[in-house]
C-alpha positions as CSV (number, residue, x, y, z in Angstrom):
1,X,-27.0,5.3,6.4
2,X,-26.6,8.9,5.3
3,X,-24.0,10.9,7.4
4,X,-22.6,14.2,8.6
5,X,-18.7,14.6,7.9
6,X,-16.9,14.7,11.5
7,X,-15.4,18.4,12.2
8,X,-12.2,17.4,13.3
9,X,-12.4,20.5,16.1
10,X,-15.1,18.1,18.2
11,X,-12.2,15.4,17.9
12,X,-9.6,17.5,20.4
13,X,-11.2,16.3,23.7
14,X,-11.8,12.2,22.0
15,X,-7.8,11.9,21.2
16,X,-4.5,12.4,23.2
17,X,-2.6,13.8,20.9
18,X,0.6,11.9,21.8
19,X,4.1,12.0,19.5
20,X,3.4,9.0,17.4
21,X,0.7,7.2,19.4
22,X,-2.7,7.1,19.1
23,X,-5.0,6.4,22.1
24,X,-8.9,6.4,22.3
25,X,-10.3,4.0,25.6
26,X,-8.4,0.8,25.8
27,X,-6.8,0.8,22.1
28,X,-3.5,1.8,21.5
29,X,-1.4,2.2,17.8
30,X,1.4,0.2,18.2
31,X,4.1,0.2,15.6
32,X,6.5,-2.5,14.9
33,X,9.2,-2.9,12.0
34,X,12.3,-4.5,11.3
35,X,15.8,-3.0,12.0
36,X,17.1,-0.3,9.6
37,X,19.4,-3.1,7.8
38,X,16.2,-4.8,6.6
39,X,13.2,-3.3,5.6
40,X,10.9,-5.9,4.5
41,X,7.1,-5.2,4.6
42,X,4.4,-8.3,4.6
43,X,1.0,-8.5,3.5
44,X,-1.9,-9.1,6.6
45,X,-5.3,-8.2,5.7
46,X,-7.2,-11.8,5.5
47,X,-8.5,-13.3,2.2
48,X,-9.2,-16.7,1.2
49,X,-8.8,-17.8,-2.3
50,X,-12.2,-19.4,-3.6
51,X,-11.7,-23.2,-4.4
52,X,-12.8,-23.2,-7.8
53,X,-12.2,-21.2,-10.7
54,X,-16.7,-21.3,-11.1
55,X,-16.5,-18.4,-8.4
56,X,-15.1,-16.2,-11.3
57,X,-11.8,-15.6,-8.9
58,X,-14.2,-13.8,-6.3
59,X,-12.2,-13.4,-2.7
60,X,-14.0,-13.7,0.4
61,X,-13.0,-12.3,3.9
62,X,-12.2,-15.2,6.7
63,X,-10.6,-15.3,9.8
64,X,-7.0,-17.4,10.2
65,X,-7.6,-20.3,12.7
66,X,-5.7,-20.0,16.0
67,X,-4.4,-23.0,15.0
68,X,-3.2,-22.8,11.3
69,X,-0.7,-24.9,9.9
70,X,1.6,-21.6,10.0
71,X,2.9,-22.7,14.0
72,X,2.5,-19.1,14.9
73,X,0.9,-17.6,17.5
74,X,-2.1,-15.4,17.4
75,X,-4.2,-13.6,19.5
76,X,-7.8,-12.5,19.1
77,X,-8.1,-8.6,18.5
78,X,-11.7,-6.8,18.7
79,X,-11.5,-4.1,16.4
80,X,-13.7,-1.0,18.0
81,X,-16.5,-0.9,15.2
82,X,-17.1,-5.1,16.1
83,X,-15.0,-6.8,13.3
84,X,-13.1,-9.5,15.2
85,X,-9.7,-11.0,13.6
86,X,-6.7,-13.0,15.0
87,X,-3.8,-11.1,14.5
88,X,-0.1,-12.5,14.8
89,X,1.8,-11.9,18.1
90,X,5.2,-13.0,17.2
91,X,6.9,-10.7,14.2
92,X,8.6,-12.3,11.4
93,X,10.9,-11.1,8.6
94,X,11.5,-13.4,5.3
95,X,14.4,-12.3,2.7
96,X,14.1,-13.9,-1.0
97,X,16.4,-16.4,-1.7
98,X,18.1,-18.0,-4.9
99,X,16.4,-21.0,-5.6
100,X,13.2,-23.1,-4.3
101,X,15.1,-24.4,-1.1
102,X,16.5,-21.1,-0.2
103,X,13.0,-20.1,0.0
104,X,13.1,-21.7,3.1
105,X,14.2,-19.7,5.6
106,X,14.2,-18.9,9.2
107,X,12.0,-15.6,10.8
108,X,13.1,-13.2,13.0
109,X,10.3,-13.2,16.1
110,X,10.2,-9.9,18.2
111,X,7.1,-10.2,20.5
112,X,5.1,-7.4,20.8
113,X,4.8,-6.3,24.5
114,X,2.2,-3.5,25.9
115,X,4.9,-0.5,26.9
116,X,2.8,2.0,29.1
117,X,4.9,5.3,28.4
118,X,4.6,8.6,30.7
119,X,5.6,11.3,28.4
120,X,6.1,12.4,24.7
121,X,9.2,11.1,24.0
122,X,8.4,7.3,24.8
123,X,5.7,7.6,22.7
124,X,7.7,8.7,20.1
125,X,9.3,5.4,20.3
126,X,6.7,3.8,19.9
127,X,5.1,4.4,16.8
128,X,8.2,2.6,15.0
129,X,6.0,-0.6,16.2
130,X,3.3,-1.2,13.4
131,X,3.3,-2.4,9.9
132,X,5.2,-5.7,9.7
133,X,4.3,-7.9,13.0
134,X,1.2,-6.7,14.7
135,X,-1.4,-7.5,12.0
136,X,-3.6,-9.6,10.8
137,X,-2.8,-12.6,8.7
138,X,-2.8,-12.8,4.8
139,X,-3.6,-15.9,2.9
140,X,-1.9,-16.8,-0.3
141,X,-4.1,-15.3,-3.0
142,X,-2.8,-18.2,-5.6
143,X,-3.4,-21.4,-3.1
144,X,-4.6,-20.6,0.3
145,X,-2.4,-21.1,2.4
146,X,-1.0,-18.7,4.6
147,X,1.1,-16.0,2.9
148,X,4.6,-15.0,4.2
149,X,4.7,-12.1,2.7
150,X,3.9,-9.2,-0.4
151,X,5.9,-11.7,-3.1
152,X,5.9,-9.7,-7.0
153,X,2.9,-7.7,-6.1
154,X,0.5,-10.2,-4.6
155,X,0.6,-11.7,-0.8
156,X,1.6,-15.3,-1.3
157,X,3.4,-18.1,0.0
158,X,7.0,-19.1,0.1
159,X,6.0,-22.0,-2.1
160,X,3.7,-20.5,-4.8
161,X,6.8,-17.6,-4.6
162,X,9.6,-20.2,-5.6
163,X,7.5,-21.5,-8.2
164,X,6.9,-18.2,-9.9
165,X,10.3,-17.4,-9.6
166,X,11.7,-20.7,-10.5
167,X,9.0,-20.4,-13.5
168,X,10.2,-17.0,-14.9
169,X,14.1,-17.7,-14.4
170,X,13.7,-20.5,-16.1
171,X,11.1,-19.7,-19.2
172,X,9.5,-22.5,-18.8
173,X,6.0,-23.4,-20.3
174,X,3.5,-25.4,-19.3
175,X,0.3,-27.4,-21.1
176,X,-2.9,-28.2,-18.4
177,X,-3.8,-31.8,-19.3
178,X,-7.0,-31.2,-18.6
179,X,-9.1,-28.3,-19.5
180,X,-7.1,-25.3,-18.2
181,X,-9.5,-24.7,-15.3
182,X,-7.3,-27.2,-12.6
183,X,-8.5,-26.8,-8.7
184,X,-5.4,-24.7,-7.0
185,X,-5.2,-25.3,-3.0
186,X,-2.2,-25.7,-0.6
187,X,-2.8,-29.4,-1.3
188,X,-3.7,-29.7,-4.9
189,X,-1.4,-26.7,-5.7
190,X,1.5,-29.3,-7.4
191,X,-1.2,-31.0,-9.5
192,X,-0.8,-29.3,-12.3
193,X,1.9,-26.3,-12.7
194,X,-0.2,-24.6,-16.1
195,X,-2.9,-23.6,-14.1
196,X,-0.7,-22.8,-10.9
197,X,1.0,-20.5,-13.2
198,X,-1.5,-19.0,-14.8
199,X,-3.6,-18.3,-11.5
200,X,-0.2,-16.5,-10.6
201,X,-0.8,-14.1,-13.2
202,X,-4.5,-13.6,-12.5
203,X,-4.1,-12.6,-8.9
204,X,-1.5,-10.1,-10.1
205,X,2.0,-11.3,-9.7
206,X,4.4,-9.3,-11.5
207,X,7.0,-11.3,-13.9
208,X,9.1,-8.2,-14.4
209,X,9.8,-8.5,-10.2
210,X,11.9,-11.2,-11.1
211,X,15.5,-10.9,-11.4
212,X,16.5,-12.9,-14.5
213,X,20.3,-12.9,-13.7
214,X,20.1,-15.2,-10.3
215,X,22.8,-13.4,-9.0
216,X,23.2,-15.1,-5.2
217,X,22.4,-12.5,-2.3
218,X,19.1,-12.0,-3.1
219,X,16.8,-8.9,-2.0
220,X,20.0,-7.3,0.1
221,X,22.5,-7.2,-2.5
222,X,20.3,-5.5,-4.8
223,X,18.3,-3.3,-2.1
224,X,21.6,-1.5,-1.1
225,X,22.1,-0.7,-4.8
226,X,19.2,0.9,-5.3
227,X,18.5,2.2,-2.0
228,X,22.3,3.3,-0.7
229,X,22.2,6.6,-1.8
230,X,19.5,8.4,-3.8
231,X,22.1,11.3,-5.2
232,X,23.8,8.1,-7.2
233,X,21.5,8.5,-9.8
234,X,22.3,12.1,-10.0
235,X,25.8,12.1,-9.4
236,X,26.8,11.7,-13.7
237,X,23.7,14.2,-14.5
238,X,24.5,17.4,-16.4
239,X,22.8,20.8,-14.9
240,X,19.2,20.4,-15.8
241,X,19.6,23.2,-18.4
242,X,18.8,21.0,-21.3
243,X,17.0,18.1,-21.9
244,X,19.2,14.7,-20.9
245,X,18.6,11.4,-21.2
246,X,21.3,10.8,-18.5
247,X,20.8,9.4,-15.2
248,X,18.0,11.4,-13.7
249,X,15.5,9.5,-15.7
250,X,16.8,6.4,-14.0
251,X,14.6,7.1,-11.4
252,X,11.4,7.6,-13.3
253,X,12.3,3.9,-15.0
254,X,12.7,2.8,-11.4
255,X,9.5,3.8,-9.8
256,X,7.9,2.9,-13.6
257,X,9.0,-0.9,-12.6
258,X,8.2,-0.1,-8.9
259,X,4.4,0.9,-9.8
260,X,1.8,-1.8,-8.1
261,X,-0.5,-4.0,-10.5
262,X,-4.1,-3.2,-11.2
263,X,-5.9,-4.3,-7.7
264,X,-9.4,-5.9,-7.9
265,X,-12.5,-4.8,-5.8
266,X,-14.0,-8.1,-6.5
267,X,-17.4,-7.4,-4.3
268,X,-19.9,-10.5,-3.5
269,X,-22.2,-11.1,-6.4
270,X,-24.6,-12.9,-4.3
271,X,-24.5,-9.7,-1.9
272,X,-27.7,-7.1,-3.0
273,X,-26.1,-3.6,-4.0
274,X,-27.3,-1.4,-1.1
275,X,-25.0,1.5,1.2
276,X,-23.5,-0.8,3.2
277,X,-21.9,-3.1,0.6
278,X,-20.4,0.0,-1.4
279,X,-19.0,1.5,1.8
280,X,-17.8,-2.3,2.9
281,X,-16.2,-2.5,-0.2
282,X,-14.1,0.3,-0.9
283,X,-13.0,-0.3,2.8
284,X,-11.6,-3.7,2.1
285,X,-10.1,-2.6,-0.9
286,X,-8.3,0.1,0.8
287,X,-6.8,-1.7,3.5
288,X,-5.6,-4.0,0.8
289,X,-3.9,-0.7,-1.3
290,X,-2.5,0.5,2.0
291,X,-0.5,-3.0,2.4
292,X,0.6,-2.0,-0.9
293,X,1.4,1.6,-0.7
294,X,3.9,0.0,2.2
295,X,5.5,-2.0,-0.1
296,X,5.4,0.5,-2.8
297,X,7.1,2.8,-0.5
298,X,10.3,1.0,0.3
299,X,11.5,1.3,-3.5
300,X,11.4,4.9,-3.9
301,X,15.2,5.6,-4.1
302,X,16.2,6.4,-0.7
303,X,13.2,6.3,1.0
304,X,14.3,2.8,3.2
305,X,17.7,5.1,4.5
306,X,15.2,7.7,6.2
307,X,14.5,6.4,10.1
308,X,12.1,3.7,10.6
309,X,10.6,6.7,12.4
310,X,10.3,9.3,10.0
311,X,9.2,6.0,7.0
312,X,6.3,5.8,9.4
313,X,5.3,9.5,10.3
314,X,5.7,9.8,6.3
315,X,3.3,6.9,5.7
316,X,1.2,7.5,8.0
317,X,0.8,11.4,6.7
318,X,0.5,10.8,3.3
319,X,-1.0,7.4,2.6
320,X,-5.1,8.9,1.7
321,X,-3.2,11.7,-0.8
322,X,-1.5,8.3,-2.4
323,X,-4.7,6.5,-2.1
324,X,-6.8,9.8,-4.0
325,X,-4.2,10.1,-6.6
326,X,-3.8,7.0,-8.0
327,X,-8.0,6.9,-8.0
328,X,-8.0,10.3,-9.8
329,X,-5.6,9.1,-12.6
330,X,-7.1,5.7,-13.0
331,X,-10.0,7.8,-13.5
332,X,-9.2,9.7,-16.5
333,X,-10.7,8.0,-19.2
334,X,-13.7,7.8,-17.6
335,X,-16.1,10.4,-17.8
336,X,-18.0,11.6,-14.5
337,X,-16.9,8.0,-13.0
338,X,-14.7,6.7,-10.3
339,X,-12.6,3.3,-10.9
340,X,-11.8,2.2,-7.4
341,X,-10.9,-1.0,-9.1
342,X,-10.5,-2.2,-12.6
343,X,-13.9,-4.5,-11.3
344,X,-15.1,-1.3,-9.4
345,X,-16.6,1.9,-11.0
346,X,-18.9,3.7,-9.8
347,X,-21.2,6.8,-11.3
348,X,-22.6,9.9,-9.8
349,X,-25.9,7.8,-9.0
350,X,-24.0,5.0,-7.0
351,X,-22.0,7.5,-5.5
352,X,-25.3,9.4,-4.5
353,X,-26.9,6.0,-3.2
354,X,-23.7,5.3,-1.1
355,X,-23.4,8.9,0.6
356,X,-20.3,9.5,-1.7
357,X,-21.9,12.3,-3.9
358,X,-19.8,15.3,-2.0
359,X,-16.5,13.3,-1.8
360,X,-17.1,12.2,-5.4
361,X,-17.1,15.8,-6.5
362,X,-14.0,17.0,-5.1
363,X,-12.0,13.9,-6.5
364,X,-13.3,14.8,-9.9
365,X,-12.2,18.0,-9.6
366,X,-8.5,16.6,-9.1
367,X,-9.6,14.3,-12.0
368,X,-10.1,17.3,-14.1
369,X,-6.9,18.8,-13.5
370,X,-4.8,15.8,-14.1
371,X,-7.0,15.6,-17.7
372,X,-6.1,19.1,-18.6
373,X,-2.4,18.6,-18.1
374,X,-3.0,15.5,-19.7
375,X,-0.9,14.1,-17.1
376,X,1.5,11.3,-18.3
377,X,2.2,7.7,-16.5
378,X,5.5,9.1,-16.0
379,X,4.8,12.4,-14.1
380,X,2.0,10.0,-12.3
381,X,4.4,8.0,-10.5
382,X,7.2,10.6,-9.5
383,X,4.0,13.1,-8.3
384,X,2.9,10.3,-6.1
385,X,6.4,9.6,-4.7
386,X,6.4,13.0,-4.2
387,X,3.4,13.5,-2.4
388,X,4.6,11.2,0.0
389,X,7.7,13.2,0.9
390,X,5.8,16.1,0.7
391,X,4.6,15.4,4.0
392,X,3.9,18.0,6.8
393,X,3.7,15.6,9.3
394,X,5.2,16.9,13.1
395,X,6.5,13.9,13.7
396,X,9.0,13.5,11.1
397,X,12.6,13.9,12.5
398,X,15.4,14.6,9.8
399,X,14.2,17.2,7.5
400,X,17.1,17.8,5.9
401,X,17.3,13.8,4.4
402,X,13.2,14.2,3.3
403,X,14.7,17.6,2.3
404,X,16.7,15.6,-0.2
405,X,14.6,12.9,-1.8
406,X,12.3,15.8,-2.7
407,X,14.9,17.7,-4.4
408,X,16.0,14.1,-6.1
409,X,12.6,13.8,-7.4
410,X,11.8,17.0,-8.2
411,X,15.2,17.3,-10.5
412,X,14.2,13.7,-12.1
413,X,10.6,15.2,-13.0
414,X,12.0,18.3,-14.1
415,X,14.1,16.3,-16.4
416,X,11.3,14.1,-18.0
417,X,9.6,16.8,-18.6
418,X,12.2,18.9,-20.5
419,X,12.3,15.6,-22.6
420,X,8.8,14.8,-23.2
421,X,7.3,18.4,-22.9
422,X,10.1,21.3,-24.2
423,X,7.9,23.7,-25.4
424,X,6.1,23.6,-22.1
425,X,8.8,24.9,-19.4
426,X,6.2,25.8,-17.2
427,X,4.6,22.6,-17.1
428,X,6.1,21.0,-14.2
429,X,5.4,24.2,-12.2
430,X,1.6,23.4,-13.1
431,X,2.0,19.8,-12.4
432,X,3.5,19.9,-8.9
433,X,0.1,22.7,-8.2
434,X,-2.1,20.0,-8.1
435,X,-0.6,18.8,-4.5
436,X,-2.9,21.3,-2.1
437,X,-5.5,20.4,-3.8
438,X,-4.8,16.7,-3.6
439,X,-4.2,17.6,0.2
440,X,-7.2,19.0,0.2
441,X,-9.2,16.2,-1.1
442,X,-7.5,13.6,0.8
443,X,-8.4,15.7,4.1
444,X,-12.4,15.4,3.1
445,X,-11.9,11.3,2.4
446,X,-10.2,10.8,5.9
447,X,-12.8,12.9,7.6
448,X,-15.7,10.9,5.5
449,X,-14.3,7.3,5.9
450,X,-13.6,8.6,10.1
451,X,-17.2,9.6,10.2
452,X,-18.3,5.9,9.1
453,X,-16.0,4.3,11.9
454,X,-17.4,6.3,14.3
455,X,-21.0,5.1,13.3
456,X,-19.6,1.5,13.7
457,X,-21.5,-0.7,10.9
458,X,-19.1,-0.7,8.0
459,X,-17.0,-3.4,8.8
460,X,-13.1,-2.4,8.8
461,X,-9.6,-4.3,8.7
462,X,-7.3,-3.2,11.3
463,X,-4.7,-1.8,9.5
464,X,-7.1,1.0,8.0
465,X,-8.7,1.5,11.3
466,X,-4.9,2.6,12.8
467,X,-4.3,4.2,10.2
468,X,-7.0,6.6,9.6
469,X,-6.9,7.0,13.6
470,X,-3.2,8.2,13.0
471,X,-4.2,10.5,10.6
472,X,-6.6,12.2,12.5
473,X,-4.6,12.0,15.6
474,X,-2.1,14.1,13.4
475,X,-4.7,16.4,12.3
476,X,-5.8,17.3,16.0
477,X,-2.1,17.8,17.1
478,X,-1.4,20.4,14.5
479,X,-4.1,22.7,16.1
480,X,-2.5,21.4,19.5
481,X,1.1,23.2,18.2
């Protein structure tokens, strides 16, 4: 299944290059998202947690059941390359709470209704309508049952949430008495709590997202803290002049704690190695990063006080360039090899059998640079908040406020870097060079992965196929301006 990238100069007459919509035939991007007050992003993709630890913690793609145990209401959704999936039509929020029974709280519904728009600036309204309500379901990767939301780094369940929490506030420790290797389902899930917890930890949850202090409020109080005003961790900082340990570097801690855990490809064994199963594969684990990348998002200082608007046009700009850097720096150590996942890497052979051998090469190159700067973890994280902001998208809005995050991260990278690196003052001058040609790269990957949706058999989750259609949809309008 070799194929020829897709010039995006054929794509002009295919899209209608609409302010924040994206419309090819029937289909139609539809954005949906809480109110500005309360940003909360869940998980969707669907994955079923295997039943016994003897499948090695191998995931397997399902479909949620019109009538799950959830009481929600779902609608079957035909993607255009002929994956089918139920996706939810009734939009629901959930907000942490202090202890096991506060995790049960009410959600906010706002059905999704079909708004035919006339002009540009209804569409523009519209593409505020996508990432929390209108997608697919997630299961909870620790029991199975359906997941409310993106709990300490993993899509779970209000129940297997509480009990990590209540388990980490608490220090408590646990002894299996059996043989460590207990069945955890929705029902079998309070059998034993040793191996409840510890399949917690394998699927990725994150003990330092708990809050040890159990202050009451939960996710608000602590959200406007953070996220009221990006220039309050500047406001105390001497001029960057000299190295500082002040409070510039508070933001480089903060998007240190903020960074995702490893992610986990974790393809079928059973499943012969061919084209097709690569290409499947990094798919589905890039729809999974990209629920991610949304949840990431919302902790860069600041970045939840921009419009819901320009948080999407951002997002929806830079989310390959986030996707390319993170693979390029997991890929240091590596030598002529691409770790996709810390169960996924793949050489310049398997990248030749899987029509990758082009796109390969121009990541490496990026790879390259980072290893002669010998980029640090540090830099990584504030040059891929960065690259974000660094948008060009024509959508966003308020300038001026993206404007200012940059500058905000700029001045904390700029300060690290007179730390770690003061014999080097040119360094972050050399550092912040690599973004066109992580543009550049990125640009290659969504015209590769839009050339495979286009030839319709690599099966693709939803929210990959709207977003790489709003990517290229923002592509073709920039030639339209």
């Amino acid at each position: 299944m070799k194929s020829n990238t897709v010039d995006l100069r054929s794509l002009e007459p295919v899209l209608l290059c609409d302010q924040g919509s994206v419309r090819k035939g029937n289909d139609r991007l539809q954005w949906t998202m809480t109110s500005q007050q309360d940003l909360y992003i869940d998980s969707t993709a669907v994955k079923k947690e295997p039943l016994s630890p003897a499948h090695n913690g191998m995931l397997t793609s399902d479909i949620v059941s019109a009538t799950t145990e959830a009481h929600h209401n779902y609608a079957r959704t035909v993607i255009p390359n002929g994956t089918d999936y139920h996706h939810q039509e009734n939009g629901h929020h959930m907000q942490n709470g202090h202890n096991s029974s506060d995790e049960e709280n009410r959600y906010d519904s706002n059905s999704s209704s079909e708004i035919l728009t006339n002009g540009a600036a209804e569409d523009r309204m519209m593409k505020c309508e996508y990432m929390l309500h209108s997608l697919p379901k997630r299961l909870c990767l620790v029991c199975g049952d359906v997941a409310s939301g993106f709990h300490y780094g993993v899509a779970s369940c209000e129940a297997c949430k509480a009990f990590f929490k209540r388990t980490i506030q608490g220090n408590i420790e646990y002894s299996c008495p059996a043989t460590n290797e207990c069945e955890i389902t929705k029902r079998r899930r309070k059998s034993c709590q040793a191996c409840r917890f510890t399949k917690c930890l394998k699927v990725g949850m994150l003990k330092e997202g708990v809050r040890l202090d159990r202050v009451r409020g939960g996710r608000q109080k602590y959200k406007r803290k953070i996220d009221a005003d990006p220039s309050s961790y500047v406001q105390q900082a001497p001029a960057l002049k000299k190295p500082s340990n002040g409070p510039v570097n508070k933001i480089v801690a903060h998007l240190m704690v903020a960074e995702p855990e490893k992610l986990y490809a974790m393809p079928d064994p059973t499943t012969p190695d061919s084209e097709l199963k690569t290409l499947t594969t990094l798919c589905d684990l890039a729809d999974r990063e990209l629920v991610v990348i949304i949840g990431w998002a919302k902790h860069i200082p600041g970045f939840s006080n921009l419009s819901l608007s320009d948080q999407m046009s951002l997002l929806q700009s830079g989310w390959m360039e986030i996707l390319i850097l993170g693979l390029a720096f997991r890929s240091l150590h590596y030598d002529s090899r691409l770790v996709f996942a810390e169960d996924y890497i793949i050489d310049e052979e398997q990248s030749r059998a899987a029509g990758l051998e082009e796109l390969s090469r121009h990541i490496l190159r990026l790879v390259g640079r980072l290893k002669a700067l010998g980029v640090e973890k540090e830099e990584f994280v504030v040059l891929k908040a960065m690259a974000l902001l660094n948008s060009d998208s024509v959508y966003v809005e308020d300038h001026e406020a993206v404007q200012k995050l940059q500058d905000v991260l700029h001045d904390a990278l700029q300060d690290h870097d007179l730390n770690a690196h003061p014999s080097d003052s040119r360094r972050i001058g050399k550092i912040l060079m690599m973004l066109p040609l992580l543009r550049e790269v990125a640009t290659k990957a969504v015209q590769h992965f839009y050339t495979i949706k286009m030839e319709g058999q690599v099966p693709m989750h939803k929210l990959f196929l709207e977003m790489l259609d709003a990517k290229i949809s923002e592509v073709v309008c920039k030639k339209m301006y």
